[in-house]
C-alpha positions as CSV (number, residue, x, y, z in Angstrom):
1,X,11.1,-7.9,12.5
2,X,14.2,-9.5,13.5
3,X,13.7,-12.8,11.9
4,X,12.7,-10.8,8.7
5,X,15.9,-8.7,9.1
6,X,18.4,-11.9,9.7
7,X,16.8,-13.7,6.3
8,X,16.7,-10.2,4.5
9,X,20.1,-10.0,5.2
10,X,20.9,-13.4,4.7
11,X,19.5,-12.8,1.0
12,X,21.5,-9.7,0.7
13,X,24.8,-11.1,1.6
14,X,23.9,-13.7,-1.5
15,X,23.6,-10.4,-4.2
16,X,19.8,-11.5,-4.2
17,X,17.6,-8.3,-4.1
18,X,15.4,-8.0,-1.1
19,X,11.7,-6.1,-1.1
20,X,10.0,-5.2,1.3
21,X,6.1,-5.1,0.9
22,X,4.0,-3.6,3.8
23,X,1.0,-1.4,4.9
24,X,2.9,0.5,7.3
25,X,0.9,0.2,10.2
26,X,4.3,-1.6,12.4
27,X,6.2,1.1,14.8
28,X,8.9,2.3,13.3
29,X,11.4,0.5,15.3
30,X,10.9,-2.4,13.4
31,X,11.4,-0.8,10.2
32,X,14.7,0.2,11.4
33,X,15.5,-3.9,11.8
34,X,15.1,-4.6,8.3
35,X,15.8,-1.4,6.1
36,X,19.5,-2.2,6.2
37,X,18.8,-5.0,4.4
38,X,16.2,-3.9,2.0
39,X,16.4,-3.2,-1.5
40,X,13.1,-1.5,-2.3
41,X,9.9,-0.9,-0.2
42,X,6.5,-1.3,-1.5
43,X,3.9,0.4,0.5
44,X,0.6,0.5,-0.1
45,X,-1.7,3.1,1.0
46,X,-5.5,1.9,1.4
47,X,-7.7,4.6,3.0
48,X,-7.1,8.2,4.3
49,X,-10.3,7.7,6.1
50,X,-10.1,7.3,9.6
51,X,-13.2,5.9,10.3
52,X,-12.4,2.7,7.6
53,X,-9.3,2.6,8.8
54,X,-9.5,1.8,12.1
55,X,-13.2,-0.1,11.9
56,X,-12.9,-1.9,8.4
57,X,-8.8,-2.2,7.8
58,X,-8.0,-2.1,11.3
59,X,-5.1,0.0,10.9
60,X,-4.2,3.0,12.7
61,X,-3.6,6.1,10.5
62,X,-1.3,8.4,12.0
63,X,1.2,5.5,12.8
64,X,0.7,4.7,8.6
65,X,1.2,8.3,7.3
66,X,4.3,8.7,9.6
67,X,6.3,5.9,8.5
68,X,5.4,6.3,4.7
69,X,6.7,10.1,5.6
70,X,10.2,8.4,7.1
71,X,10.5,5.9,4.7
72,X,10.4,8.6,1.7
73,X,13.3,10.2,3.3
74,X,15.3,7.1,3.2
75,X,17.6,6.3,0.5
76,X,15.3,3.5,-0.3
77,X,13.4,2.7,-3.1
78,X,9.9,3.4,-2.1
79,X,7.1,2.1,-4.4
80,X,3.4,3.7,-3.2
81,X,0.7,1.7,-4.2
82,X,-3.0,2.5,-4.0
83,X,-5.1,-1.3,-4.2
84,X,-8.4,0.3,-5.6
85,X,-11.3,-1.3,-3.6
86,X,-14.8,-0.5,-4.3
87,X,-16.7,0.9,-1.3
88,X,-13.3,1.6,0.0
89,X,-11.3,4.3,-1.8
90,X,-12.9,4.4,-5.8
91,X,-15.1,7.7,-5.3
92,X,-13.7,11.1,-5.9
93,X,-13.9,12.4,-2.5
94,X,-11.7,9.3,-1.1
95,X,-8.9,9.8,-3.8
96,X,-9.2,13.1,-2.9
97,X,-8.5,12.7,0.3
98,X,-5.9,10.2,-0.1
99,X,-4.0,12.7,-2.8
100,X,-4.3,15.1,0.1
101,X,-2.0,12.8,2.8
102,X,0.3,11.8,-0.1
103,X,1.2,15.2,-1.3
104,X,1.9,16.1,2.8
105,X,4.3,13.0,2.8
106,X,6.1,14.1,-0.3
107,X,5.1,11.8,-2.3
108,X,5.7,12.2,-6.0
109,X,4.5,8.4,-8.3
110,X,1.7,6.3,-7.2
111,X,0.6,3.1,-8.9
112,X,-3.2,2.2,-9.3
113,X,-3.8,-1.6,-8.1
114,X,-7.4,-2.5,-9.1
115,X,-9.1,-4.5,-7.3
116,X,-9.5,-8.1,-8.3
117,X,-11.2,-11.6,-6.6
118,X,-8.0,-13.3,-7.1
119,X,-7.8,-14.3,-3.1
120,X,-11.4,-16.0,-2.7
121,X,-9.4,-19.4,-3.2
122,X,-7.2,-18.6,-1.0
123,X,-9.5,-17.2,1.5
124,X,-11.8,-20.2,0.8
125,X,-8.7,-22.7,1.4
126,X,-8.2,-21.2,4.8
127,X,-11.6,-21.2,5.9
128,X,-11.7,-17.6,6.1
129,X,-14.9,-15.7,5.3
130,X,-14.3,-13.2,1.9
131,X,-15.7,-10.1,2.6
132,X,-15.1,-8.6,-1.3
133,X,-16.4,-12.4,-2.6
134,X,-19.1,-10.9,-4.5
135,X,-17.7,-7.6,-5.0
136,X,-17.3,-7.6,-8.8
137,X,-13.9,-6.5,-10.1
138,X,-12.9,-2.4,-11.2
139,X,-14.5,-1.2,-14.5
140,X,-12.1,-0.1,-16.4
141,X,-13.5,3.5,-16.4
142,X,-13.4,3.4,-12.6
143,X,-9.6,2.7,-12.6
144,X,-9.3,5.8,-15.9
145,X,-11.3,8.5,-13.2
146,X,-8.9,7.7,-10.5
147,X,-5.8,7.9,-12.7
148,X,-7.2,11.3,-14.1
149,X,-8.0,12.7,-10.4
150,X,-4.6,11.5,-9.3
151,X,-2.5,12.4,-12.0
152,X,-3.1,16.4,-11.4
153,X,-0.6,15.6,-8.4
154,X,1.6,12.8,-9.4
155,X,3.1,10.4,-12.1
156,X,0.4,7.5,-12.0
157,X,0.9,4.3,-13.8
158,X,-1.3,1.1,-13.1
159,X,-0.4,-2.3,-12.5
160,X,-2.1,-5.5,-13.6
């Protein structure tokens, strides 16, 4: 976080804009670091599942919904992003789960990501296993349901 902060800041001092993109699962300390410096935050919120959390995104969820809850208090620009990934987060009871943690963190837009196979070169390139290499991209109906189900709680709008 520090060397983040002293380039973030770096950039700042130069006019140019600084954002931050993260999943939230850091302590909060090293927020702190580098908000000075930031701009706007994108965060994006994969799972209110436990279970896939922990076992399948290995990220730990308490630690996530507190610091989305912080960061909405800041005077930051705070971008939430849901990346839509099937056998993830695409089913009703998931979004509604995940509509569910937003609301309690005061959340009020989100923005649909759908899932895409954009990184199985770069996956590929590293000699990393892709677990989502087969996994064919989001129907477009898929992406409509979520932005129906989620749009009873906030202002939704997709990106590409």
């Amino acid at each position: 976080a520090e060397a983040v902060a002293e380039l973030a800041k770096i950039l700042q001092n130069k006019g140019i804009p600084v954002l931050l993109d993260t999943a939230g699962c850091v302590p909060w300390s090293r927020f702190e670091a580098v908000l000075p410096f930031v701009d706007t935050v994108f965060f994006d919120w994969k799972t209110s599942d436990p279970t896939i959390m922990s076992e399948r995104i290995r990220g730990d969820l308490p630690l996530i919904k507190e610091n989305l809850a912080r960061l909405l208090r800041t005077d930051k620009n705070i971008h939430i992003r849901i990346p839509l990934i099937p056998a993830i987060n695409t089913t009703e009871e998931a979004l509604t789960a995940i509509a569910a943690d937003l609301r309690e963190v005061g959340a009020k837009t989100v923005a649909l990501l759908p899932f895409h196979r954009l990184a199985v070169g770069k996956y590929e390139a590293m000699g990393i296993p892709y677990p989502y290499r087969d996994t064919p991209p989001l129907s477009a109906d898929t992406l409509r349901r979520a932005a129906e189900l989620l749009s009873k709680d906030f202002t939704v709008y997709t990106e590409k």
